[in-house]
C-alpha positions as CSV (number, residue, x, y, z in Angstrom):
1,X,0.0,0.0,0.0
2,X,1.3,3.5,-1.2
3,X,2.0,5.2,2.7
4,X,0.4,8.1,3.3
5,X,3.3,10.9,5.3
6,X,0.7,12.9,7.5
7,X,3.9,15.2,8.5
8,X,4.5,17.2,11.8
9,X,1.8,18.2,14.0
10,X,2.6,21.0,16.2
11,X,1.1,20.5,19.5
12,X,-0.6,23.6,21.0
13,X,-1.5,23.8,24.7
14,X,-3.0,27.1,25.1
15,X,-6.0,26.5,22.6
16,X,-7.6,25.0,19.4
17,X,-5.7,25.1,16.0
18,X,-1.7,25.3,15.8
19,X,0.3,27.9,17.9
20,X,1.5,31.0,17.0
21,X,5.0,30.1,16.9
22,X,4.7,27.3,14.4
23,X,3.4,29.0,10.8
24,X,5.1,32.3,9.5
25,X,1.9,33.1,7.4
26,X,-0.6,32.0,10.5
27,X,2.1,34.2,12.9
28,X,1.4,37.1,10.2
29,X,-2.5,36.9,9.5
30,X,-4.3,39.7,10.7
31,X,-6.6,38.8,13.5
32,X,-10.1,39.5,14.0
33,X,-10.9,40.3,10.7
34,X,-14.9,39.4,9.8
35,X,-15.7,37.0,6.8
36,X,-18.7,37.3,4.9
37,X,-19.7,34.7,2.0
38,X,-20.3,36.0,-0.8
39,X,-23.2,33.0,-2.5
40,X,-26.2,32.4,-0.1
41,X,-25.8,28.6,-1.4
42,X,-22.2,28.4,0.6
43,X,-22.9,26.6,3.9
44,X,-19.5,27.9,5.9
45,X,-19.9,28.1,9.7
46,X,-18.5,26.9,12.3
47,X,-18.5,22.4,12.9
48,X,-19.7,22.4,16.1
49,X,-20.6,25.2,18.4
50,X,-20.3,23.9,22.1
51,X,-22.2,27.1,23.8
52,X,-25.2,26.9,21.9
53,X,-28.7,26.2,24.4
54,X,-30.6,23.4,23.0
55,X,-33.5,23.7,25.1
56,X,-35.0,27.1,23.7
57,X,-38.1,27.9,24.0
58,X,-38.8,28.4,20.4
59,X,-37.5,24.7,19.7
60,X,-40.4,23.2,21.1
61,X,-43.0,25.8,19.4
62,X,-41.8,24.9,15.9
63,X,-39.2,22.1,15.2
64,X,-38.5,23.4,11.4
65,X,-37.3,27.4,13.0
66,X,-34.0,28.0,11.5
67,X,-32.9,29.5,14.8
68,X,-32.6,25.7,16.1
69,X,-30.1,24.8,13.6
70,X,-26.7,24.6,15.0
71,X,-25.4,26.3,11.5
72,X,-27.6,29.6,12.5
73,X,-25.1,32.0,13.0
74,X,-27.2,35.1,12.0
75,X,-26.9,36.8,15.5
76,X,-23.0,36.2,15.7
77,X,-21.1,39.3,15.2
78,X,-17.6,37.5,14.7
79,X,-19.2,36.1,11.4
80,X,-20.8,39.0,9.9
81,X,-23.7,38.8,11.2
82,X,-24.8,42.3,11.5
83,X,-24.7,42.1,7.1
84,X,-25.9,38.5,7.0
85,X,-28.9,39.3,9.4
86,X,-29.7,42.0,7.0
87,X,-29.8,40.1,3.9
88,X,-31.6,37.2,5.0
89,X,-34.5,39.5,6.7
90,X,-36.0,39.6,3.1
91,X,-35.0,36.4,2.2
92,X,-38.3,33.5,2.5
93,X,-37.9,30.1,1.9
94,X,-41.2,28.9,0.2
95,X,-42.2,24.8,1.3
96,X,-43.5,23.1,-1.8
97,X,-44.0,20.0,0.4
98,X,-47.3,19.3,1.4
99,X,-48.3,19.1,5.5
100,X,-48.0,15.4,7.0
101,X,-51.1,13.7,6.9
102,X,-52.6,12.6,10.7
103,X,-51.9,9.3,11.4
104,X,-55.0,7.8,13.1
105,X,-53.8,4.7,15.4
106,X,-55.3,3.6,18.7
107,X,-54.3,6.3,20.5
108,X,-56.3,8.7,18.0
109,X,-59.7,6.9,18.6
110,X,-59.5,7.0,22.2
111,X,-58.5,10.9,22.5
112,X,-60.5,11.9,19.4
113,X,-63.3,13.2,21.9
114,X,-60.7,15.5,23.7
115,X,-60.8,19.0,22.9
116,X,-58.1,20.6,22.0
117,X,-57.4,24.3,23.4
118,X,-57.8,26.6,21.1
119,X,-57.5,30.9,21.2
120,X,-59.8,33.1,21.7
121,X,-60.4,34.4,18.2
122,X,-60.5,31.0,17.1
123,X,-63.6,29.6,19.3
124,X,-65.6,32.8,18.1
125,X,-64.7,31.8,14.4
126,X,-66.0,28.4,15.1
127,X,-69.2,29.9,17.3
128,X,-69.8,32.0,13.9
129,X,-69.6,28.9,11.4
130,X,-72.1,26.6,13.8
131,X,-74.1,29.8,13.8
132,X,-74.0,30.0,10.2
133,X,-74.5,26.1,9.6
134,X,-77.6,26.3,11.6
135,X,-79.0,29.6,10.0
136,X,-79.0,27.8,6.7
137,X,-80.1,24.5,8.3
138,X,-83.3,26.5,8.9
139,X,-83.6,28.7,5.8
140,X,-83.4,25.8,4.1
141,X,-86.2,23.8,5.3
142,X,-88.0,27.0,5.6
143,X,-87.7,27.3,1.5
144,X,-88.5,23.6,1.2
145,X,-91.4,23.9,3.0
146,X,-92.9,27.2,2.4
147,X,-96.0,28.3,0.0
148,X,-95.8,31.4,-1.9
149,X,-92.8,32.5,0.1
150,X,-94.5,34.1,2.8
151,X,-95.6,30.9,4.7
152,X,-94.2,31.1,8.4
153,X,-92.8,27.7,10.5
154,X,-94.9,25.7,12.6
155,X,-93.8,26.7,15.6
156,X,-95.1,30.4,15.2
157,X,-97.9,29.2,12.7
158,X,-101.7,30.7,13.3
159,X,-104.1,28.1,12.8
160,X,-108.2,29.1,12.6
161,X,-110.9,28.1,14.6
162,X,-112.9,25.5,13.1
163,X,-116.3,27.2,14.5
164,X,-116.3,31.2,14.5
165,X,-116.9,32.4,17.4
166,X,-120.1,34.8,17.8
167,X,-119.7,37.9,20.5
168,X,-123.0,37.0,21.6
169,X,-121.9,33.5,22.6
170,X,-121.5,32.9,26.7
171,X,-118.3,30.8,27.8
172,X,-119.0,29.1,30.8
173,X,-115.6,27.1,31.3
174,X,-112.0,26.3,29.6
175,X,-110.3,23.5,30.3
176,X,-106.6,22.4,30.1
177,X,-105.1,19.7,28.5
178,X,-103.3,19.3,31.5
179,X,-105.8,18.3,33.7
180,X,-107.2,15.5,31.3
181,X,-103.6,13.4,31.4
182,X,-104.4,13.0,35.2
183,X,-108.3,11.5,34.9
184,X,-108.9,7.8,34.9
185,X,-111.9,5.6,34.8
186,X,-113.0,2.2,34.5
187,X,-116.3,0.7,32.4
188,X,-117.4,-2.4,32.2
189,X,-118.0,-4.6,29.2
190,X,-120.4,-2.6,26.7
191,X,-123.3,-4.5,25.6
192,X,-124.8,-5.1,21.9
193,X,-128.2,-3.4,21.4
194,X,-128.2,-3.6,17.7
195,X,-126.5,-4.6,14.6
196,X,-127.3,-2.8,11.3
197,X,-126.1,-3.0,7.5
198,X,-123.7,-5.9,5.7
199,X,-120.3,-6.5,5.3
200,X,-118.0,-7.8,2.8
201,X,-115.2,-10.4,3.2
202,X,-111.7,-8.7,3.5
203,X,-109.4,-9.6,0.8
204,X,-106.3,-11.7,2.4
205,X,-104.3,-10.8,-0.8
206,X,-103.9,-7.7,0.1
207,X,-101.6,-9.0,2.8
208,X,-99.0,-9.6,0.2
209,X,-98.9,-6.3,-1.5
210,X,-95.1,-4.7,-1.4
211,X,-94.1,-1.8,-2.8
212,X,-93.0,-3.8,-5.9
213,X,-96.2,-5.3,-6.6
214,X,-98.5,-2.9,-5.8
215,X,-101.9,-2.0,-6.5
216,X,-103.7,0.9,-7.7
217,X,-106.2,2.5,-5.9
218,X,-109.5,2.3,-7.3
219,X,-112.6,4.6,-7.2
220,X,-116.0,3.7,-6.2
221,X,-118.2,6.4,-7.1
222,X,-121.3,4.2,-7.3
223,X,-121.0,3.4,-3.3
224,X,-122.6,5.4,-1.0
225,X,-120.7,6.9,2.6
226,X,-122.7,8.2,5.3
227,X,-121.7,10.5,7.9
228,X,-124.8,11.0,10.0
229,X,-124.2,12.9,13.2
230,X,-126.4,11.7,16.5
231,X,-129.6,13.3,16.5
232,X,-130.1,12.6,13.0
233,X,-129.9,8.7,13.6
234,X,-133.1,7.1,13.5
235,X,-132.1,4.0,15.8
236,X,-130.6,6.4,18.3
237,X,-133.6,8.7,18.8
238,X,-135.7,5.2,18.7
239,X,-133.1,3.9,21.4
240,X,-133.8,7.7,23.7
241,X,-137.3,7.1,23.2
242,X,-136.9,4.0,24.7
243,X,-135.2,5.2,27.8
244,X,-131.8,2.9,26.9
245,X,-129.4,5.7,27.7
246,X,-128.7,9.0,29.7
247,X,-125.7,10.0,26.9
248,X,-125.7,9.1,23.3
249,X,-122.5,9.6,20.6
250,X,-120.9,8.4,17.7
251,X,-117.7,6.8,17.4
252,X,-116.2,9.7,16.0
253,X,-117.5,11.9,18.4
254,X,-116.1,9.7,21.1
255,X,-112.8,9.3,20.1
256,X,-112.4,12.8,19.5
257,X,-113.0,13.9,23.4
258,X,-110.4,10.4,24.0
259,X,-107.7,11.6,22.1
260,X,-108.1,15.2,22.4
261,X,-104.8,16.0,24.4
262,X,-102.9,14.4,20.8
263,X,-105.2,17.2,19.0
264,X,-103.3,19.8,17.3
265,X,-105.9,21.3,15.3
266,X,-109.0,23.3,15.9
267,X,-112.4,21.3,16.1
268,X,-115.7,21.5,17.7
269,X,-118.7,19.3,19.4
270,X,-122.2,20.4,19.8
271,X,-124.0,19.5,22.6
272,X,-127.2,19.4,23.0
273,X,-129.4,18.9,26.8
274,X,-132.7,17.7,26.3
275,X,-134.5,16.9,29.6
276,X,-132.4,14.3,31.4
277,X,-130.6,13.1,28.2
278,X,-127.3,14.5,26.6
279,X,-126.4,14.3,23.2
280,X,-123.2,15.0,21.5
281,X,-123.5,16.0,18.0
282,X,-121.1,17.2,14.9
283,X,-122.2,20.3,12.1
284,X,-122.9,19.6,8.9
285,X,-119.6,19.3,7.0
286,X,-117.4,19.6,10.1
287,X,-113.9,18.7,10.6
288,X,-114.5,16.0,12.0
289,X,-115.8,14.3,8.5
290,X,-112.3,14.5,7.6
291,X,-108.9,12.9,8.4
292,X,-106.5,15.6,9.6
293,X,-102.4,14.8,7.4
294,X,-99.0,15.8,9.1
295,X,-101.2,17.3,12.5
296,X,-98.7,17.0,15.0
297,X,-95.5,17.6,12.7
298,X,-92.9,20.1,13.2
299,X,-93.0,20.8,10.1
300,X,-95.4,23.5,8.0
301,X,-97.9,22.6,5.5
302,X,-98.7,25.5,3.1
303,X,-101.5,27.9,4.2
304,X,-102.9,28.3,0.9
305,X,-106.2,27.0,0.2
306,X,-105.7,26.2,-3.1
307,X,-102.1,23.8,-2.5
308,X,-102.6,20.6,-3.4
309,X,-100.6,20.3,0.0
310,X,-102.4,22.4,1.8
311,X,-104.0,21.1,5.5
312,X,-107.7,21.4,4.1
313,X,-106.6,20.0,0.3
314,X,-104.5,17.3,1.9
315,X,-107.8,16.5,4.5
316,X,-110.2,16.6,1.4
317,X,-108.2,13.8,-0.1
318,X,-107.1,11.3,2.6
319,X,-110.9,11.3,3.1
320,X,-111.6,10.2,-0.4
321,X,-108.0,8.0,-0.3
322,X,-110.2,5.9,3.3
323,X,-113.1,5.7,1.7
324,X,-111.7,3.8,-1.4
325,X,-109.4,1.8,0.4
326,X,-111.7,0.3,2.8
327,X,-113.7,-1.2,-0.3
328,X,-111.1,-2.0,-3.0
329,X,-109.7,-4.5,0.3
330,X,-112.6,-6.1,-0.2
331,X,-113.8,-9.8,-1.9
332,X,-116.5,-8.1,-3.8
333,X,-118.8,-11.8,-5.0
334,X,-122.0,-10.4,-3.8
335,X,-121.2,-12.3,-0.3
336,X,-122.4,-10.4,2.3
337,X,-123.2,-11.0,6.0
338,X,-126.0,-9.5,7.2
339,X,-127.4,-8.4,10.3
340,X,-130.7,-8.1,12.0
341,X,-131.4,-4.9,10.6
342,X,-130.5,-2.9,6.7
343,X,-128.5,0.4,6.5
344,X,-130.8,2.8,8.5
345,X,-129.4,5.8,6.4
346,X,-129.7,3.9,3.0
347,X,-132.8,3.9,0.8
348,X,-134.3,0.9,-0.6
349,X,-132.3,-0.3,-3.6
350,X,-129.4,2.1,-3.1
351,X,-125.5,0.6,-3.5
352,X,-123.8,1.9,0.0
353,X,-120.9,0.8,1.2
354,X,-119.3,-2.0,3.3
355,X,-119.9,-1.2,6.7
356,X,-121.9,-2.5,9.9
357,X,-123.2,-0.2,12.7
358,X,-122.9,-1.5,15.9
359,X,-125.2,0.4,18.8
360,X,-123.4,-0.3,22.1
361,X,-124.6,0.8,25.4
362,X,-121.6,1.2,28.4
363,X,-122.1,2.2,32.1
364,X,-120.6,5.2,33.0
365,X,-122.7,5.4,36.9
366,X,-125.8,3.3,38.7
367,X,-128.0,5.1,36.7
368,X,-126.4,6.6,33.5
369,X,-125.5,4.8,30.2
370,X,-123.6,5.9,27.2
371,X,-125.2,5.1,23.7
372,X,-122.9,5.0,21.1
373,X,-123.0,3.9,17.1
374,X,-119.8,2.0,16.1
375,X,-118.8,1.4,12.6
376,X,-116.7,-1.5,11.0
377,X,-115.4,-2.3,7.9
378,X,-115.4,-6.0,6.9
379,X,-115.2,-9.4,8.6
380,X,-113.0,-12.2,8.0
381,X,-113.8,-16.0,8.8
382,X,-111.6,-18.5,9.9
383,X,-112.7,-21.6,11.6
384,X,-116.3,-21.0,11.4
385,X,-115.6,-18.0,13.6
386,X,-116.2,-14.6,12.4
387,X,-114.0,-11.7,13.3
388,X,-114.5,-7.6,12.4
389,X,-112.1,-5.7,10.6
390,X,-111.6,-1.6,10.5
391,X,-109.9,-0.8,7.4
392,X,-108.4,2.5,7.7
393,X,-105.3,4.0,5.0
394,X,-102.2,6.5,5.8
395,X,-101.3,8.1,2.8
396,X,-97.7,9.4,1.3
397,X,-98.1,12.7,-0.1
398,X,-94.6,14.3,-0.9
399,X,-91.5,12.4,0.8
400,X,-89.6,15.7,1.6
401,X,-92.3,16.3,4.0
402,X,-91.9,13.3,6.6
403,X,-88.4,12.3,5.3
404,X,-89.1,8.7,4.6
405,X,-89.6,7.2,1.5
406,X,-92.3,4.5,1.7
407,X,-91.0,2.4,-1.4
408,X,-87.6,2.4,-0.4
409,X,-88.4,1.6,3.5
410,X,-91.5,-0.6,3.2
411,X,-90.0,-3.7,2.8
412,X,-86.9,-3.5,5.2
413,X,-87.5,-0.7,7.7
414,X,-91.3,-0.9,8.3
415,X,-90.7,0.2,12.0
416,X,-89.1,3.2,11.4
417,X,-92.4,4.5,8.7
418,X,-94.7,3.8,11.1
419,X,-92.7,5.7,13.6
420,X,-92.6,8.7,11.8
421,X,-96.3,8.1,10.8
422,X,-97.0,8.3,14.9
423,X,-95.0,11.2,15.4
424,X,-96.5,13.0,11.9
425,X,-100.0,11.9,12.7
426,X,-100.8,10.8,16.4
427,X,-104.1,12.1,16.5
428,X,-105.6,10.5,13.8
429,X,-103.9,6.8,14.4
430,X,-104.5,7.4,18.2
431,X,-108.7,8.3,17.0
432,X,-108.9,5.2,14.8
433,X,-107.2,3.2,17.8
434,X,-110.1,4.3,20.2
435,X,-112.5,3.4,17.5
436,X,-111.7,-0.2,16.7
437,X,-111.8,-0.3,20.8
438,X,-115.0,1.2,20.6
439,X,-116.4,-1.5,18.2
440,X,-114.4,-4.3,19.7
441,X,-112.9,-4.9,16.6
442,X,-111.0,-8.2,16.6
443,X,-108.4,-6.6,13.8
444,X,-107.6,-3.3,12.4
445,X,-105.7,-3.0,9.3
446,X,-104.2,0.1,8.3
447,X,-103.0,0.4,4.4
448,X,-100.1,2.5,3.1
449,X,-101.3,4.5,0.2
450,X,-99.1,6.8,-1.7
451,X,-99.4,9.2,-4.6
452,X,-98.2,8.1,-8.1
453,X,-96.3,11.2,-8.3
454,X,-95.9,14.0,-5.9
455,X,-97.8,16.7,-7.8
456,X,-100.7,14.5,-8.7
457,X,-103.1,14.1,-6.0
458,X,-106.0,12.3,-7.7
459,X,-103.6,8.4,-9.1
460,X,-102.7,6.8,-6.2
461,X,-101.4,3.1,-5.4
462,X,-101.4,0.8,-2.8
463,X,-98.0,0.0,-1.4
464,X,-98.2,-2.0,1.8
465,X,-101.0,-3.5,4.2
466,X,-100.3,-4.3,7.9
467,X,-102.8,-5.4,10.7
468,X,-102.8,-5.0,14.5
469,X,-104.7,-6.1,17.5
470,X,-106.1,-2.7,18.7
471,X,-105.6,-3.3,21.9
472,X,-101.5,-4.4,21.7
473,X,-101.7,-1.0,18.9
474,X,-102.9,1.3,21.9
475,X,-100.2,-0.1,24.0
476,X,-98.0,0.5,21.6
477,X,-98.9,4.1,21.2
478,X,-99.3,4.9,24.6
479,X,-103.5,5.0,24.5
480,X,-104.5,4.1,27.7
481,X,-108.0,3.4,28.0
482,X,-108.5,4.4,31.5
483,X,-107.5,7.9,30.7
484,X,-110.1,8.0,27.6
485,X,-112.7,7.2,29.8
486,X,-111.8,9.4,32.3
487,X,-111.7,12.3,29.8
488,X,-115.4,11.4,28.3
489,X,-116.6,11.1,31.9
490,X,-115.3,14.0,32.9
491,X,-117.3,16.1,29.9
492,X,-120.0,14.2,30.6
493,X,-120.8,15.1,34.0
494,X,-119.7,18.6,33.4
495,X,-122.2,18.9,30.5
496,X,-125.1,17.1,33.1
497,X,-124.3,20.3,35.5
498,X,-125.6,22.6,32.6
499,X,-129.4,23.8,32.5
500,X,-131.2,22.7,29.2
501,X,-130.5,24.0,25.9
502,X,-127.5,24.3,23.1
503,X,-124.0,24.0,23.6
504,X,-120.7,24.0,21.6
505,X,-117.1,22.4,22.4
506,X,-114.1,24.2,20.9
507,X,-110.9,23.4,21.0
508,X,-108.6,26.5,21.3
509,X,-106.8,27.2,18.0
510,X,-103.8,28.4,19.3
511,X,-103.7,26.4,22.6
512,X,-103.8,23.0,24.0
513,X,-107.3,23.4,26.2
514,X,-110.9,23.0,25.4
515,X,-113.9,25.6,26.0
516,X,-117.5,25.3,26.3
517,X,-119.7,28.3,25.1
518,X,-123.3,28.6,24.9
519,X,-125.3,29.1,22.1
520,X,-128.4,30.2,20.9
521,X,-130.8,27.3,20.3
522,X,-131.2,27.9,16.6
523,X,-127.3,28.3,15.9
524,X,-125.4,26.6,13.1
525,X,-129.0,25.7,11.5
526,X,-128.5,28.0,8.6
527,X,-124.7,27.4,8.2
528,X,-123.5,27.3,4.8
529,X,-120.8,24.4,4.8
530,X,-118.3,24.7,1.8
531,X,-118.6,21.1,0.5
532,X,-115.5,19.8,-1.7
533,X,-116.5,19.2,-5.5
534,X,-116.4,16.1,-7.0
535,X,-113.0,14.6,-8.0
536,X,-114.0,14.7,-11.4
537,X,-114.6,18.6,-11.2
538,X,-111.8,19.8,-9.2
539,X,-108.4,21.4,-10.7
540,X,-106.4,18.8,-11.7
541,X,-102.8,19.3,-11.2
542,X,-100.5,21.0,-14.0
543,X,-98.1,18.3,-15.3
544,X,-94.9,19.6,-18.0
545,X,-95.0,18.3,-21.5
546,X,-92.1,17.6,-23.8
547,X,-91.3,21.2,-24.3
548,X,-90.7,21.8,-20.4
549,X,-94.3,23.9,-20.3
550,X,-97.5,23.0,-18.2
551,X,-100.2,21.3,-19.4
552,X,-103.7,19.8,-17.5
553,X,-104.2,15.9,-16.7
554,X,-107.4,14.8,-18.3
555,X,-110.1,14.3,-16.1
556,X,-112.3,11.9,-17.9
557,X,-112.7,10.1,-21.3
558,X,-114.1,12.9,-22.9
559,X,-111.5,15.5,-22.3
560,X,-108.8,12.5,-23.2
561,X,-110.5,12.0,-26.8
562,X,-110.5,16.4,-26.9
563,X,-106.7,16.2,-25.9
564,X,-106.2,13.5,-28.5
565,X,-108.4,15.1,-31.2
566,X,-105.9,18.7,-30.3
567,X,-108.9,20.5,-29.1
C-alpha cells in the first residue's frame, strides 16, 4: 500500500488550532478580521458550536425554526452577522412540500373526543360557522317547505278556529289539557243493542302487497258513505225514546274527546241537553268528516287554500284516499253477511258501502248509560268464527315532508315508517285506535297509500298492508283506556251540571285546552258548509310536456279524446 506521510503536527497547549510560533503566514494573518460569504448557497460556519442552548423555547414551538439549527449564525457578530442578518430578513424560503397527513392509530380513537385548546379568536370563528350552519339548516327547510314564500314555521304558525266564534256566545268554562292526562276511569263490558247494515269479506291478498307489486287505488263512485251525526240517527232517537241511555254519541265523536290531548288542530262538538238526556252532535260538514295529514309535525304545511298540499286539500283527499281503500280490500262476490237490521241511512235499492253499525250501550254510573253507534269495515272468517275488521289508510303525499320514503323503506324498515307516521300523525292513528276499541274490533288493518307522483293528487297506489290487534296497537302508542274514559266522563258530567239547551265544544286554536260556550238554540241551523267538488270537477294538477311547459291531466274520457283530437 502507497503510505500516506501525514507530516509534523505542532502540539498547542494554550487552545484549538496550531500555535503562533509554528506557521510564518498563521504568525502574520491579521486577526479578528470578519468573513462574509459572498453566495447564499455556501454553507460555511462553524463544525460544532459547544455554547449553543438546545432547550430554547422556540424549539419546542416549531421544530422546522432556522434558529434551532446549530449552523444559524445570524446573530453572531464574529461572522458578519450584522450584514448576514440584513440580507436574510427579506429572504423566505417557500415549502412546496405538502403538511403530514394525521396518522390515526389507537391512541387517535380514544382521544379523538378530547378538545383541544384553542385561542380566543378562534372559538368565536368556530361559534360564527355553527351559527352560520344552523342559519342555513333553517332557511333551508324554511324554502322547502314554504307556500308562496311568505308561509311562516310551525312553531309560530296561526291556525283558525274550526267554529267562528259569535260575541254574543257565553263561555262558561275552559279546560286544560293538563288536567285530562291526570283522569282515569273504569267501564265495564259494553253490551250489543243492535247490529245494522252488511259487510264484505276482506281480501287476504292484500296481505301480500309490497311496494313492488302494488296496486292501484280504485274509485268507487257508485257506493254510498254516510256520515250522520247523533240526533239525526233514526235508531238512536228510537233507542232515547226507549229510555236505553242518559248520553248518546258516535264513534267519532267519542274518540275525539279520548284523544283530544294528541289534538293539534282546531275542532268542535255540539252539545245538545234535552230533559235528562245528553247528546253530542257534529255540524254539517265539520272537521271531524275529515282525516286531519301531518297534524302533530314540526313541520309546515302551506296555508294556501288552493295547494294541493295544503292542510284542508290534503284532509279533502285522505278522506276520499279511506273511503276507497276500505272497499277496494274487499272480496266483492255479492257475499255479504247481514245483520238483524238494513243500512238505517240507506234507501231501498241504493249501492252503499261496506260497513256494519254496531249500537253499544256502556255504564258510566248506577244510573247513566252511554249510547254509542260504532262502525266496522269488513269481517273475515276463519274456523267458522267470524271476526270484524276496521280498514283505515295512511297516505304518502310528498317524501320531503316526513323524510321517509315508503317504497324504499317498506320492505326493510317498516318500523321506522310507522314511527314517523306516529310522530307526523298521532291524532288521527290514536282516533282510529279508540274506534276499533270502541267497536271491539278483533283486527284493524291500516293500508299505506301513496301518490303516483308527488304533484298529482288524484292516481294513487297501494303499497303495503299491515294489521294489529287494537288493543296491543294502543299499548304501543301509549293510549291508555282508562284515561279516555276518564276524559269522556269528565265532559259528561260537566255537560249534566248545565241547565237545558245548546252548547258548543271548541278546541282552542292556538292552545292545548278545550272551551265550552253557549249558544243560541237555533245556531249553526242555517250554516252554509263549503262542500268539496267532486274529484272529477276539481283542478287537476298542472303536469310539464315535452317542451318543459305546463299542461292539465285529463279528467275523464271525454277530455282525453279532446286532448287527442288537439282540441
Amino acid at each position: 500500500m502507497v503510505g500516506f506521510e501525514v507530516g509534523a503536527v505542532p502540539f498547542n497547549p494554550d487552545g484549538w488550532g496550531p500555535p503562533e510560533s509554528s506557521s510564518p503566514v498563521l504568525a502574520n494573518h491579521p486577526i479578528n478580521v470578519p468573513f462574509a460569504p459572498f453566495s447564499r448557497s455556501e454553507k460555511l460556519g462553524r463544525i460544532a458550536d459547544w455554547t449553543r442552548n438546545y432547550n430554547h423555547p422556540s424549539r419546542a414551538g416549531n421544530p422546522r425554526n432556522p434558529a434551532d439549527s446549530v449552523f444559524d449564525f445570524t446573530g453572531d457578530e464574529s461572522f458578519g452577522g450584522g450584514y448576514a442578518a440584513d440580507e436574510d430578513s427579506t429572504f423566505r424560503l417557500v415549502d412546496g412540500k405538502p403538511p403530514p397527513r394525521p396518522k390515526f392509530g389507537p391512541r387517535w380513537r380514544f382521544q379523538q373526543q378530547r378538545q383541544l385548546p384553542q385561542r380566543r379568536d378562534e372559538e368565536v370563528e368556530a361559534r360564527k360557522r355553527d351559527a352560520e350552519k344552523d342559519r342555513a339548516r333553517r332557511d333551508r327547510m324554511y324554502n322547502l317547505n314554504r307556500a308562496g314564500g311568505n308561509a311562516s314555521r310551525r312553531e309560530a304558525a296561526v291556525f283558525k278556529s274550526s267554529v267562528d266564534i259569535q260575541p254574543e256566545w257565553n263561555m262558561l268554562d275552559q279546560i286544560p289539557f293538563s288536567t285530562f292526562s291526570k283522569l282515569s276511569f273504569s267501564v265495564p263490558e259494553p253490551e250489543d243493542l243492535l247490529l245494522c247494515g252488511a259487510l264484505e269479506f276482506y281480501d287476504r291478498t292484500y296481505d301480500r302487497v309490497t311496494p313492488k307489486n302494488e296496486r292501484r287505488l280504485e274509485r268507487f263512485k257508485n257506493r254510498n258513505f254516510f256520515k250522520v251525526t247523533t240526533t239525526d240517527d233514526p235508531v238512536i232517537r228510537r233507542l232515547a225514546n226507549e229510555d236505553k241511555a242518559t248520553v248518546f254519541a258516535t264513534d267519532s265523536i267519542l274518540s275525539t274527546l279520548m284523544c283530544a290531548p294528541r289534538s293539534v288542530y282546531s275542532w268542535d262538538i255540539v252539545i245538545q241537553r234535552v230533559g235528562n238526556k245528553l247528546f253530542f252532535d257534529k255540524r254539517d260538514g265539520s272537521q271531524l268528516d275529515l282525516l286531519s295529514v301531518h297534524e302533530t309535525s314540526q313541520e309546515p304545511l302551506p296555508e294556501a287554500k288552493d295547494d294541493i298540499n295544503s292542510a284542508y286539500s290534503l284532509s279533502v283527499e285522505a278522506a276520499y284516499i279511506n273511503q276507497n281503500f276500505s272497499q277496494q280490500a274487499l272480496i266483492r262476490d255479492g257475499n255479504k253477511v247481514t245483520f238483524e237490521e238494513p243500512n238505517p241511512f240507506a234507501n231501498e235499492g241504493e249501492e252503499v258501502a261496506s260497513v256494519a253499525y254496531r249500537y253499544r250501550r256502556w255504564k258510566l254510573d248506577d244510573d247513566m248509560y252511554l249510547v254509542a253507534r260504532c262502525e266496522v269495515q269488513s269481517v273475515i272468517e276463519v274456523n267458522n268464527q267470524r271476526s270484524f275488521l276496521t280498514l283505515n289508510a295512511l297516505n304518502e303525499f310528498d317524501p320531503k315532508y316526513s323524510g321517509v320514503d315508503w317504497r324504499q323503506k317498506l320492505e326493510t324498515q317498516r318500523g321506522a315508517v310507522l314511527a314517523t307516521e306516529l310522530k307526523n300523525n298521532a291524532n288521527k292513528l290514536a282516533k282510529w285506535t279508540a274506534q276499533a276499541l270502541l267497536a271491539s274490533a278483533d283486527l284493524m288493518k291500516l293500508g299505506y297509500v301513496s301518490r303516483v307522483h308527488p304533484r298529482d293528487h288524484f292516481n294513487h297506489v297501494i303499497l303495503s298492508v299491515v294489521g294489529y290487534k287494537p288493543r296491543e296497537f294502543a299499548a304501543q302508542i301509549n293510549l291508555n283506556t282508562s284515561n279516555m274514559w276518564g276524559i269522556v266522563k269528565s265532559i259528561v258530567d260537566l255537560c249534566m251540571k248545565l241547565n237545558e239547551g245548546k252548547y258548543v265544544l271548541v278546541k282552542d286554536p292556538s292552545k292545548p285546552q278545550v272551551r265550552i260556550y253557549e249558544v243560541p238554540p237555533d245556531a249553526f241551523d242555517n250554516d252554509y258548509v263549503e262542500e268539496p267538488l267532486p274529484e272529477e270537477e276539481q283542478v287537476q294538477p298542472p303536469t310539464e310536456d315535452a317542451n318543459g311547459g305546463e299542461t292539465n291531466v285529463p279528467t275523464n274520457e271525454v277530455e282525453q279524446k279532446e286532448v287527442e283530437n288537439g282540441v
